[in-house]
C-alpha positions in Angstrom: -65.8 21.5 -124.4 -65.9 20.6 -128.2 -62.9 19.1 -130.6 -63.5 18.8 -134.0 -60.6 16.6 -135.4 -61.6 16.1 -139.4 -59.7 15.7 -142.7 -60.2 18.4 -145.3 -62.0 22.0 -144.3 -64.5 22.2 -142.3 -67.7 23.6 -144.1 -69.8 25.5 -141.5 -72.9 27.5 -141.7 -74.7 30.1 -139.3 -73.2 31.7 -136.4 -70.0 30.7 -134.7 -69.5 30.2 -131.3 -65.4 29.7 -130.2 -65.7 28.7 -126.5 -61.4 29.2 -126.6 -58.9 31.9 -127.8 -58.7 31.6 -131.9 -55.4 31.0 -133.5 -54.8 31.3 -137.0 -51.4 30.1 -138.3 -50.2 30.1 -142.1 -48.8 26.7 -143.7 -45.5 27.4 -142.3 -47.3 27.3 -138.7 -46.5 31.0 -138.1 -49.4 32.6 -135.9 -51.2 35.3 -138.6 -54.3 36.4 -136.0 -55.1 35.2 -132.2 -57.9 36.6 -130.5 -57.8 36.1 -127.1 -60.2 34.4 -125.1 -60.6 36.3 -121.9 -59.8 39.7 -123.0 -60.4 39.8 -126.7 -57.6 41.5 -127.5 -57.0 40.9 -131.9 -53.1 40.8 -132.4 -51.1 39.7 -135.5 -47.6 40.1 -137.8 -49.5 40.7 -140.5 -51.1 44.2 -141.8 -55.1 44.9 -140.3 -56.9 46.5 -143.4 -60.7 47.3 -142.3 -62.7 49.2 -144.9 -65.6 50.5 -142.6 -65.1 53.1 -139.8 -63.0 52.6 -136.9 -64.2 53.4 -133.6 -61.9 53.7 -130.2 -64.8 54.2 -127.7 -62.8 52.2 -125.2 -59.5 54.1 -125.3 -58.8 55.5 -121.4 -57.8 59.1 -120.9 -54.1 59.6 -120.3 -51.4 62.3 -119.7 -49.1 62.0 -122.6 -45.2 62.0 -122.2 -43.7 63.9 -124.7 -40.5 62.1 -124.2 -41.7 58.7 -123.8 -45.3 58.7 -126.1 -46.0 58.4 -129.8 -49.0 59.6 -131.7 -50.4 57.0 -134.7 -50.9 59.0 -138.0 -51.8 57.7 -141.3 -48.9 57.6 -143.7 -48.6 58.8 -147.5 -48.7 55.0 -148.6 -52.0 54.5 -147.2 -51.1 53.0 -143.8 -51.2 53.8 -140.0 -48.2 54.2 -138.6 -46.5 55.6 -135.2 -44.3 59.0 -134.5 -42.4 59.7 -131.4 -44.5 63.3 -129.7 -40.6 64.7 -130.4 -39.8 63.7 -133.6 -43.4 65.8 -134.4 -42.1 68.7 -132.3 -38.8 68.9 -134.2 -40.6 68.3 -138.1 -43.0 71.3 -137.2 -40.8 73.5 -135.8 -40.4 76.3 -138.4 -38.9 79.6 -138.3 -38.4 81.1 -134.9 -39.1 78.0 -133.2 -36.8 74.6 -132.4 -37.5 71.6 -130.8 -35.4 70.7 -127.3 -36.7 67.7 -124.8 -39.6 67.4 -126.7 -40.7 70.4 -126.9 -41.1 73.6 -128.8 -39.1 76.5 -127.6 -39.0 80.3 -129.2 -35.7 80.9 -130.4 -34.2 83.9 -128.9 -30.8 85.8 -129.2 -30.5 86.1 -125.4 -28.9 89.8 -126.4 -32.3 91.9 -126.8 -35.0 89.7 -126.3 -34.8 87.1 -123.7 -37.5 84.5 -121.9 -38.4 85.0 -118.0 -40.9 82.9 -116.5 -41.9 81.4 -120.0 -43.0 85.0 -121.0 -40.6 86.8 -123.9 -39.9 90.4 -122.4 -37.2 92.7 -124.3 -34.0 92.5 -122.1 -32.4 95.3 -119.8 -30.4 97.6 -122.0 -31.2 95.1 -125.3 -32.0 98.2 -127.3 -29.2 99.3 -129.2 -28.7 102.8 -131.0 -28.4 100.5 -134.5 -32.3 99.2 -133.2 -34.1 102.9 -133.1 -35.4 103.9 -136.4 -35.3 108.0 -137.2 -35.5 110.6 -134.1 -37.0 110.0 -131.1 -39.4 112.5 -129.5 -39.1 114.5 -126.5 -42.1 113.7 -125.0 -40.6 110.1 -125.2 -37.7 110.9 -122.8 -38.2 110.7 -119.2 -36.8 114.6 -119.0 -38.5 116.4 -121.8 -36.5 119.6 -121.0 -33.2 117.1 -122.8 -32.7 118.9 -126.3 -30.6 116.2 -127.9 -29.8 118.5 -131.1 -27.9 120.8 -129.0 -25.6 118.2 -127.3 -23.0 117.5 -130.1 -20.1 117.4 -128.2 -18.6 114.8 -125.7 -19.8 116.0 -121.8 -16.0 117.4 -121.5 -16.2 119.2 -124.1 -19.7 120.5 -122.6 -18.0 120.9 -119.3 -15.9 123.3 -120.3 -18.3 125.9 -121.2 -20.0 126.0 -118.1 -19.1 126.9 -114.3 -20.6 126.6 -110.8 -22.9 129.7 -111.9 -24.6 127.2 -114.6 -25.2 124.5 -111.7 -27.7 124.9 -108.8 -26.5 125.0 -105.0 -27.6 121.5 -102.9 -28.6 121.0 -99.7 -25.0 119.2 -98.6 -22.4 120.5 -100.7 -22.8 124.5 -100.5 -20.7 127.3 -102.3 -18.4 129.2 -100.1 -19.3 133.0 -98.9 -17.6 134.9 -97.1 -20.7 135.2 -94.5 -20.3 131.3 -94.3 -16.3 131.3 -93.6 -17.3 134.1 -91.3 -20.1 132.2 -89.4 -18.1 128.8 -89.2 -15.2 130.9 -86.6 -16.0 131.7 -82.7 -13.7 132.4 -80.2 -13.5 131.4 -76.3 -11.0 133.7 -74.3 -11.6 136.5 -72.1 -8.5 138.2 -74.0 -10.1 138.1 -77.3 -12.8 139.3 -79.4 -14.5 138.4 -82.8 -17.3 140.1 -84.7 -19.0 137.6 -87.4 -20.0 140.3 -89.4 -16.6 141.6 -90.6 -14.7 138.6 -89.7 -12.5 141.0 -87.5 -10.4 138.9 -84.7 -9.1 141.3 -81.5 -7.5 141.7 -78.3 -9.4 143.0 -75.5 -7.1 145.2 -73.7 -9.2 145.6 -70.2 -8.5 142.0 -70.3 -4.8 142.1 -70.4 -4.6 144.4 -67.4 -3.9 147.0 -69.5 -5.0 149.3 -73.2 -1.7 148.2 -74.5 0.1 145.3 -73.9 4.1 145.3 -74.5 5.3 141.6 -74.3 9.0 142.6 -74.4 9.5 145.2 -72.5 6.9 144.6 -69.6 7.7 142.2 -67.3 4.4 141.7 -66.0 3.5 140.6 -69.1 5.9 138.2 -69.2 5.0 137.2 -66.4 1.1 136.6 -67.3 2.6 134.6 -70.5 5.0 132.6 -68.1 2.1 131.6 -66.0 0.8 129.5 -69.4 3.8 127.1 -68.8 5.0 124.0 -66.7 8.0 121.8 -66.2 7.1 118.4 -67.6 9.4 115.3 -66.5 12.9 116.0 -66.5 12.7 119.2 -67.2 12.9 122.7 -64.5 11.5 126.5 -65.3 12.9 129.4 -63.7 12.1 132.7 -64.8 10.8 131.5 -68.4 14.2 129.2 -68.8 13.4 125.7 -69.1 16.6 123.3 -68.1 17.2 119.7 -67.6 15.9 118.9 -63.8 19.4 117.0 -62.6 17.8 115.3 -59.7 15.0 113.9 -61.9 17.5 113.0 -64.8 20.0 111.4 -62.1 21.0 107.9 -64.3 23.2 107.4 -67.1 22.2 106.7 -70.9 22.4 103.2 -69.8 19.7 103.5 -66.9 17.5 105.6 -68.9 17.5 102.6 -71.6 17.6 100.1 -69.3 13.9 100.9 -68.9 13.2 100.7 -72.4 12.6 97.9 -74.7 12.3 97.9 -78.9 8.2 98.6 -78.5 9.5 102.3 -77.4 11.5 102.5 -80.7 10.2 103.0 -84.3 11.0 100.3 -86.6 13.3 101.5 -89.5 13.4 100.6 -92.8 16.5 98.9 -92.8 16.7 96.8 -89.1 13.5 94.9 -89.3 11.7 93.4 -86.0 11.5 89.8 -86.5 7.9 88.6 -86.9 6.5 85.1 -87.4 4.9 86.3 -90.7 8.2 87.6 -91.9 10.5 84.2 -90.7 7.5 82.7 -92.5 7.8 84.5 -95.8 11.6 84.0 -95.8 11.1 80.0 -96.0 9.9 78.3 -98.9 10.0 74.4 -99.8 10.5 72.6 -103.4 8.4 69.2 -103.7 11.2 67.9 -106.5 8.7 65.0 -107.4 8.8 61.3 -106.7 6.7 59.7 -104.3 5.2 61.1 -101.4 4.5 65.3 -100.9 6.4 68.0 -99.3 4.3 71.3 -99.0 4.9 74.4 -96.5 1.7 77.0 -96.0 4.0 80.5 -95.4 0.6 81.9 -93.9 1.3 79.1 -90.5 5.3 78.3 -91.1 4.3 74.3 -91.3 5.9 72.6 -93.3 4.1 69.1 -94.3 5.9 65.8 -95.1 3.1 62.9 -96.6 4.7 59.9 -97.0 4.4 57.7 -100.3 1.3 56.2 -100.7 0.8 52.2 -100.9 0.0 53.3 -104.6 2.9 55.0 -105.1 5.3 52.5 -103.5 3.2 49.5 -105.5 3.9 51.3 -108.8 7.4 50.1 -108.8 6.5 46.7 -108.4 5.1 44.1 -111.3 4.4 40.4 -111.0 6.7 37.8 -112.9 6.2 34.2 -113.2 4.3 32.4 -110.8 3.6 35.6 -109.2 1.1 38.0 -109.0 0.2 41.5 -107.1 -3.0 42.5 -106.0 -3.5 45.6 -103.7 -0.5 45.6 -102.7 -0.2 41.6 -101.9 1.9 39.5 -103.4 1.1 36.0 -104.3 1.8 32.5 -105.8 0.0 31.6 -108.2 0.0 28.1 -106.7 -1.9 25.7 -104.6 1.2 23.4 -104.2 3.5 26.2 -103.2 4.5 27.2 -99.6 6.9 28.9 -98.0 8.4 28.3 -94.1 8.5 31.4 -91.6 12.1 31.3 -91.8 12.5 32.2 -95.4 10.0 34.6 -95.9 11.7 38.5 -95.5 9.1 39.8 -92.7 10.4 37.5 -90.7 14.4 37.9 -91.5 13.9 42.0 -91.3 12.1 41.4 -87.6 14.9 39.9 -86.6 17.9 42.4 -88.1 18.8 45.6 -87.3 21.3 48.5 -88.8 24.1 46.2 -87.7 23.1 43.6 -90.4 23.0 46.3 -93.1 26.3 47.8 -95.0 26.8 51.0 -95.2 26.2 53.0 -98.4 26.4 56.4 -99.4 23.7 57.1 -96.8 26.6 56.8 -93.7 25.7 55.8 -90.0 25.9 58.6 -87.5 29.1 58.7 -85.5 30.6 61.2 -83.1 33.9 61.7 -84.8 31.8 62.5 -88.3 30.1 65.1 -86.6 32.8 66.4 -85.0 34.7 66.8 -88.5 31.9 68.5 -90.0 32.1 71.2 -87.4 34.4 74.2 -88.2 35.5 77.9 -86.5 35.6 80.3 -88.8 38.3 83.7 -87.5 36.1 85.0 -84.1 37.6 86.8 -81.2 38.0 85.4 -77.9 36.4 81.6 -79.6 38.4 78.7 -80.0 37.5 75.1 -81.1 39.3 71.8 -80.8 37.9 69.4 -83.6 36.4 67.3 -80.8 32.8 68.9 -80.3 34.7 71.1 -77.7 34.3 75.3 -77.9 36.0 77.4 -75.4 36.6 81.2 -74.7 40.3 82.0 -75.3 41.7 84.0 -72.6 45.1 85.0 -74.1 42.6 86.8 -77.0 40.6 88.8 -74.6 43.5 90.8 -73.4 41.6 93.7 -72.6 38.3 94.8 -70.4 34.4 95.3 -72.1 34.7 98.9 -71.8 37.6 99.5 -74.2 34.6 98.5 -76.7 32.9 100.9 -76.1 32.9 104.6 -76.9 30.8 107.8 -76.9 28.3 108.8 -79.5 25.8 111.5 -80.2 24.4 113.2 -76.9 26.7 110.4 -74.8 29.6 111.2 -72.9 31.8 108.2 -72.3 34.4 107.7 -69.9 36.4 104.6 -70.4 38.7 104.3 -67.7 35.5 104.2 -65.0 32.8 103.0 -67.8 31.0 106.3 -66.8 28.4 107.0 -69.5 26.8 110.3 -69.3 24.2 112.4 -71.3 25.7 115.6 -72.8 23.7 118.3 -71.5 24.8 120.9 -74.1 23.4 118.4 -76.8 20.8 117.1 -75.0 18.0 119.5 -75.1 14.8 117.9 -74.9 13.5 114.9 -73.0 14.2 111.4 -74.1 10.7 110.8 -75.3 11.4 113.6 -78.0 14.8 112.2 -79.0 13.0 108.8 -79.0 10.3 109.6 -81.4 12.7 111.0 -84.0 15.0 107.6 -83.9 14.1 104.4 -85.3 15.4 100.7 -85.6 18.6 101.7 -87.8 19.7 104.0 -85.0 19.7 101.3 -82.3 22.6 99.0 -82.2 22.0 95.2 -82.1 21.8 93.3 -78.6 22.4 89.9 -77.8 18.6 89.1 -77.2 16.3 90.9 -78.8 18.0 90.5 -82.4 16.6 92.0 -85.4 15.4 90.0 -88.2 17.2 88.3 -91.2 16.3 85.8 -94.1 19.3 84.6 -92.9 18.4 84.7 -89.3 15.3 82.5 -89.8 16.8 80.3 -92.3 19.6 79.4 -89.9 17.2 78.8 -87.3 15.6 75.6 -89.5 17.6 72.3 -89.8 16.4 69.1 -91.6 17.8 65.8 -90.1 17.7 63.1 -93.0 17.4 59.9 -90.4 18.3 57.4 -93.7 16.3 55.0 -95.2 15.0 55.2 -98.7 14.7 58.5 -100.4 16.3 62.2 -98.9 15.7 65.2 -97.3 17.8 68.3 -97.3 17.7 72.0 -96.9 19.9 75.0 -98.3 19.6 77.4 -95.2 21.2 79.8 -97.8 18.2 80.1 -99.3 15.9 78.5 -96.9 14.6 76.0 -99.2 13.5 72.2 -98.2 13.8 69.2 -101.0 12.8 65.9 -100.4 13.1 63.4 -103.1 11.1 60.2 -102.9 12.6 56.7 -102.9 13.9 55.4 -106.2 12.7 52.1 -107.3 16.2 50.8 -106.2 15.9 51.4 -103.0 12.4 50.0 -102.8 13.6 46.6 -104.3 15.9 46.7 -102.2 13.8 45.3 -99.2 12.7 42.5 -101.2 14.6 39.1 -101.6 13.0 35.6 -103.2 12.5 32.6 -100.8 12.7 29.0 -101.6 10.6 28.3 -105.1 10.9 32.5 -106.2 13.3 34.5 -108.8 13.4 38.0 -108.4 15.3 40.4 -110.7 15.2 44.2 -111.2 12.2 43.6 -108.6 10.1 41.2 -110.7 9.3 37.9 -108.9 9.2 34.6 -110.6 8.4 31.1 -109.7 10.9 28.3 -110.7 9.1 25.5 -111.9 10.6 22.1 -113.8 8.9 22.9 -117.3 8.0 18.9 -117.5 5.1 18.2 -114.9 4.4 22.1 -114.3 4.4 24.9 -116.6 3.7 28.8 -116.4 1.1 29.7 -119.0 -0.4 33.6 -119.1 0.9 34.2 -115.9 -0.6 30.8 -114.5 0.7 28.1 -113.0 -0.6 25.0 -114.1 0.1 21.0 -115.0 1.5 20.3 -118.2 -0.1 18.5 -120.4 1.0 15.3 -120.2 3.0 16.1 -117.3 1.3 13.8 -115.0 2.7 10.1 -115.2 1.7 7.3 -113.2 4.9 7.1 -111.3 3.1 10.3 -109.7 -0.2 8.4 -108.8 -1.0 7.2 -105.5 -2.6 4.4 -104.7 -5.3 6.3 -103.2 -6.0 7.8 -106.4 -7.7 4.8 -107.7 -10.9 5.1 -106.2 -14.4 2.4 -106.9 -13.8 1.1 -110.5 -9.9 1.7 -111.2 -7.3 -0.2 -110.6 -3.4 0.4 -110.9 -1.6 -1.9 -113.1 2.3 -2.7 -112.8 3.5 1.3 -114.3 0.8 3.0 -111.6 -1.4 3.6 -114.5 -5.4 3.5 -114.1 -8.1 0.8 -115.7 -11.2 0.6 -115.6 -12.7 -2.5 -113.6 -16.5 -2.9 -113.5 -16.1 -5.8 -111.2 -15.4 -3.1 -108.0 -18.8 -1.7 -108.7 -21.9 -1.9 -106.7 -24.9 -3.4 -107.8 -28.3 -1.4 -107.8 -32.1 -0.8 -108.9 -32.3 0.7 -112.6 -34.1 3.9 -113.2 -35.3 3.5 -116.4 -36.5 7.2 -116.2 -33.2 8.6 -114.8 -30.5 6.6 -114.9 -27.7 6.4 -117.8 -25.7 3.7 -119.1 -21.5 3.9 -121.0 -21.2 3.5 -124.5 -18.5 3.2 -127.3 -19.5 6.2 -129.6 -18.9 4.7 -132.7 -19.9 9.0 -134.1 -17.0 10.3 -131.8 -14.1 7.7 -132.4 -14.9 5.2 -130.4 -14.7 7.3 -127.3 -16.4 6.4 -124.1 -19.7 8.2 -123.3 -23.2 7.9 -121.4 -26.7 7.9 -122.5 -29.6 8.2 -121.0 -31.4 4.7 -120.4 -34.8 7.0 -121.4 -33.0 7.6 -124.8 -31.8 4.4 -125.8 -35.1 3.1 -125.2 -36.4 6.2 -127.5 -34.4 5.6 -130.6 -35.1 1.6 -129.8 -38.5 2.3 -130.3 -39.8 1.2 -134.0 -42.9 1.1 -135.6 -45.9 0.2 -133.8 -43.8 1.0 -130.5 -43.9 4.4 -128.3 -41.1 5.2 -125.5 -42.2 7.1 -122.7 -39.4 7.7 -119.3 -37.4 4.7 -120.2 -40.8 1.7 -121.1 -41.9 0.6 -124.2 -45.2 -0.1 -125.5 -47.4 -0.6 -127.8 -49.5 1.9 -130.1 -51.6 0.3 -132.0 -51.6 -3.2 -130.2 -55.2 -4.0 -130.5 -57.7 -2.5 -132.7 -61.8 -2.1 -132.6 -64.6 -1.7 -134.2 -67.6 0.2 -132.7 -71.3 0.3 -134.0 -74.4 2.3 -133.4 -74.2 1.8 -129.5 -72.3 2.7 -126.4 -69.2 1.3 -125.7 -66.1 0.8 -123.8 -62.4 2.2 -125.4 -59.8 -0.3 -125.4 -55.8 0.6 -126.1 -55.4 1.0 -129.8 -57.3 1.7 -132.3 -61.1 2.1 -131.9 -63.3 3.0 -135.3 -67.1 3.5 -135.9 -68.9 1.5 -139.1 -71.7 2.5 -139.0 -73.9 6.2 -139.4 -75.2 6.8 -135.8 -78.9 7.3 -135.0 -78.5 9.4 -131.7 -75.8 10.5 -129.3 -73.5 7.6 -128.3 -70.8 7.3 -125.6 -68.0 6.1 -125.7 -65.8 5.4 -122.1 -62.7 5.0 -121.9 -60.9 2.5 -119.9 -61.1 2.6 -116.0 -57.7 1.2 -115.3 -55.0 2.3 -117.8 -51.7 2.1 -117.6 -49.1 4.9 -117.8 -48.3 5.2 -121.6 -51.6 3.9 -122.6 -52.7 5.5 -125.7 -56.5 5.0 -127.1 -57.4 6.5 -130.6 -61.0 7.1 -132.2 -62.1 7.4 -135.4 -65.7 8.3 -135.8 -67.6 7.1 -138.9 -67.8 8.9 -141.8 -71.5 10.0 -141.2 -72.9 10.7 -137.3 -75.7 11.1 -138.8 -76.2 15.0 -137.1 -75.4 13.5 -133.8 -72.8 13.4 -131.3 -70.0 11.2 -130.7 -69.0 11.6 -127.0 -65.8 10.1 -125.4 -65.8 10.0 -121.6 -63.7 8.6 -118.8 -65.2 5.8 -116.7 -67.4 7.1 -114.0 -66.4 5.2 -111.3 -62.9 7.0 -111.6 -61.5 10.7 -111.2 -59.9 10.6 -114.7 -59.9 13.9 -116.5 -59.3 14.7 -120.3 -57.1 17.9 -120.4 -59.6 18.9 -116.8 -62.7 17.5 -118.4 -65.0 14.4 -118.3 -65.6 14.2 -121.6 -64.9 15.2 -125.1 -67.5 15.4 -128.2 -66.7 14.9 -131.7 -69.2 16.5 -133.5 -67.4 16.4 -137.6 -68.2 13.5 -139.9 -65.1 11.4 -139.5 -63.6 13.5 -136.6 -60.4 11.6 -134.9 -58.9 12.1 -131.8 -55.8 10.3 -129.6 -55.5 10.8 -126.1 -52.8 9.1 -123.7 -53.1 8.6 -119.9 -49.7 10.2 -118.0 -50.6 8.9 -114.9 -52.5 11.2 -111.8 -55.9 10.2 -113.2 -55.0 12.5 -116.7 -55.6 11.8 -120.1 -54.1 13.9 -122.5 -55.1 14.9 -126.3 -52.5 14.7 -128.4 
């Protein structure tokens, strides 16, 4: 390794050979060029002008980004500069074209010309009438025999000049004949006859026991037809008369329906059956806001009740002094505050009950209220007390069931036996044909299966508001359910403040004195000046302090413990006289710095000297001392110059070579006998007339240039 350490510039001829990286800095000490070493990469801050050819044969192959990359170009003021790939997308990008992610895209209207699968195609049914230029061929339509000239009208108007003899016959839909009609018709009785040709239907007489057949008048003809005909249930046939089978039909009205049920009867329009779907659809529910949800899904008949949310319910809460709210949690803001189990409302509410609580206009349950609310509105034969108590009134029901009833169409009714009988006269068919021409609106109401109602269902739902905060009530009127959410009353309601805490219109606040402790941005902290030394204890004066007579604290050094000094590490108190005479530390390494004066160096806390001896050297070898070594003389070959083999740490040798070496070397070395290094080498060689160099030892066998 070389150093050349001269005055003035260094005049150098030939080739040079730079064993290091090359820095060149202006006179501000600004780096203008470095080349490094290993790689011999050239970088600089200022501009590179080059007036030859420039050659990249080393640049690698790459993808480029088009996102991320830039391409260099060379600029209308003569220099190369850098473009983002989009930026160049979006300057060339002329008409037709735009530039989107970096790219160039064809512009398209979307309308009649679209892209698919990066390939522009003309879009499905983009080409309008305004598009086609002039007439358009016939050999250019799919059906050449289309003469477009002679459609002028609209296809009605078309339509209306043409019949089923202008349009072909299909294979599916054919045109009636009368050979068709004729074809479609067969017969299958041994009475009968049909020719297909003429369409002609006729009796066979031979068939009938007879050429002529007289229906009225012959009774075995009547007889044959008779023979086509049965008694069904209920009914009897004698000699073509059909009559109601009394044996068979041997109950009342009453039993006969007594083995029905409503699926035997139509529904009417009027007398609805009940459903669950229609109870359902006669129920709806009103969420009237506030917290917490109320919804009913008439598809299932649930109705849903959430609760508030901690959200919600935390909404109406805010912190006040001393106090804040986090999640839900509230705290005190204070180290120094705490509160016993007794005072704190968990632990009073565990403990109460109803019976600790007044009454409001929410009121308890009790037996006489709901007796009260109770009423009989005018019913016969029902009677009610006030007291919960309903009864059947005998004195009312003064006569039997059967004077309620009476006889109606097709029903005879007898009251004094309760006898209920069909009318024969009136009843001519069986009850399954009376059946099907009734529906619901002809069947009175009975006790079980009642029809349905709005009113029906809606009486059916109650709502029980069990107290607490917020309501819950239903109109079975019009079967709608509201539940209002808690007011922020009634939430603040279930708060109270404990020892130390405020609370109004449910803010909490801490109670502190103002004169030791104060609340500052919602923070409880120590005044300032609020501590006095009444409030010390003596434990508070720990190694160094002492209480005087008021509690206050001095300082007493006496109470301190003697130790080693760390020159390198330790500090020492002054009196700043910069800062007002305040009390402050410095580093002992410091004060020794800015003790240091000329002819004096400070390194971790010691002192020494820089220049305490100087040297003269000749045209020889010799052996570096501290201080100041010089040459006199022009040398006459390579000399060496060692430095010391023992130095201390701190230890700083300079060398000044003469001013002519005469075209030789000057070589400074460390001793041989130790492991000394200068900056990692044995030796450095000043090689420049009236080259200088300083080095300092730092201890772990290294000298250092400096």
């Amino acid at each position: 390794m070389a150093y050349k350490f001269q005055l003035g510039p260094a005049v150098m001829s030939g080739s040079l050979t730079q064993e290091g990286g090359l820095i060149i800095k202006d006179d501000d000490g600004s780096i203008r060029l470095n080349v490094d070493r290993l790689t011999g990469e050239l970088s600089g801050s200022g501009d590179l002008k080059i007036g030859g050819a420039v050659k990249l044969d080393g640049v690698a192959d790459a993808a480029i980004d088009v996102q991320s990359d830039s391409l260099y170009f060379l600029d209308g003021d003569g220099l190369m500069k850098k473009e983002a790939v989009g930026d160049l997308m979006a300057a060339v990008a002329g008409n037709g074209l735009s530039e989107s992610g970096d790219q160039l895209r064809v512009n398209v209207d979307d309308s009649s010309i679209e892209i698919s699968a990066d390939t522009l195609q003309v879009k499905a049914l983009g080409i309008t009438d305004a598009m086609l230029a002039g007439s358009i061929s016939d050999a250019k339509l799919a059906q050449d025999y289309v003469q477009v000239g002679e459609f002028t009208g609209s296809f009605a108007d078309v339509l209306a000049t043409h019949d089923t003899d202008d349009l072909a016959e299909g294979s599916s839909n054919l045109y009636y004949t009368d050979a068709r009609a004729r074809a479609a018709i067969s017969e299958d009785a041994d009475i009968l006859s049909y020719d297909s040709g003429t369409g002609v239907l006729s009796v066979v007489g031979a068939a009938m026991s007879g050429s002529t057949l007289d229906i009225v008048g012959d009774s075995s003809a009547a007889t044959a037809v008779r023979s086509h005909f049965s008694a069904g249930e209920m009914l009897g046939l004698s000699g073509g008369e059909f009559s109601i089978d009394a044996a068979a039909f041997s109950g009342s009205w009453a039993d006969v329906l007594a083995t029905k049920d409503t699926d035997d009867l139509a529904e009417g329009s009027s007398n609805l059956y009940f459903t669950d779907a229609r109870a359902r659809q006669a129920i709806s529910v009103t969420d009237a806001g506030g917290d917490g949800s109320l919804a009913y899904d008439n598809s299932t008949g649930v109705i849903t009740y959430t609760g508030p949310s901690a959200a919600e319910v935390r909404a109406h809460f805010s912190a006040g002094e001393m106090i804040s709210i986090s999640s839900g949690e509230i705290a005190v803001d204070a180290a120094v505050f705490s509160a016993s189990a007794d005072v704190r409302w968990d632990a009073k509410m565990a403990a109460a009950d109803t019976g600790d609580l007044a009454e409001g206009s929410n009121l308890y349950y009790t037996d006489a209220r709901v007796h009260n609310a109770l009423t009989m509105e005018a019913a016969r034969f029902i009677t009610y007390d006030g007291s919960g108590n309903f009864a059947m009134d005998e004195a009312l029901f003064s006569g039997s069931a059967r004077g309620l009833l009476s006889g109606g169409e097709m029903v005879d009714y007898a009251s004094a036996t309760g006898e209920i009988s069909i009318s024969a006269v009136a009843f001519s068919g069986s009850w399954d044909d009376v059946l099907a021409t009734k529906d619901t609106d002809d069947l009175a109401e009975g006790s079980s299966n009642l029809y349905f109602t709005d009113a029906r269902a809606r009486a059916a739902i109650s709502v029980t508001d069990a107290g607490g905060d917020g309501s819950l009530s239903y109109d079975n009127s019009t079967g709608v359910i509201t539940y209002t959410g808690p007011s922020a009353a009634e939430v603040r309601a279930h708060f109270t403040a404990g020892d130390g805490l405020a609370v109004a219109d449910g803010d909490f606040s801490v109670n502190v004195d103002d004169s030791s402790i104060e609340i500052n941005a919602d923070t409880l902290r120590i005044k300032a000046d609020g501590v006095t030394g009444a409030m010390l204890a003596p434990a508070v004066a720990g190694v160094g302090l002492a209480q005087d007579g008021s509690g206050n604290l001095d300082v007493d050094l006496n109470e301190l413990t003697a130790a080693t000094v760390d020159v390198a590490a330790d500090s020492i108190a002054i009196v700043d006289a910069d800062d007002s005479n305040a009390s402050r530390k410095e580093s002992i390494a410091d004060l020794v710095a800015a003790m240091a004066g000329s002819g004096l160096s400070a390194t971790n806390g010691v002192l020494s000297t820089e220049a305490g001896v100087t040297q003269s050297f000749v045209d020889a070898n010799a052996t570096l001392v501290e201080g100041m070594n010089f040459g006199t003389v022009t040398l006459s070959a390579d000399r060496t110059l060692t430095l010391p083999s023992a130095p201390s740490n701190g230890d700083v040798v300079r060398v000044k070579a003469p001013a002519s070496l005469g075209g030789n070397d000057l070589i400074v070395a460390v001793d041989g006998g130790t492991s000394h290094l200068i900056d990692g080498q044995a030796s450095v060689v000043l090689e420049s007339d009236g080259a200088a160099i300083a080095m300092q030892y730092v201890g772990n066998n290294v000298w250092i240039v400096f």
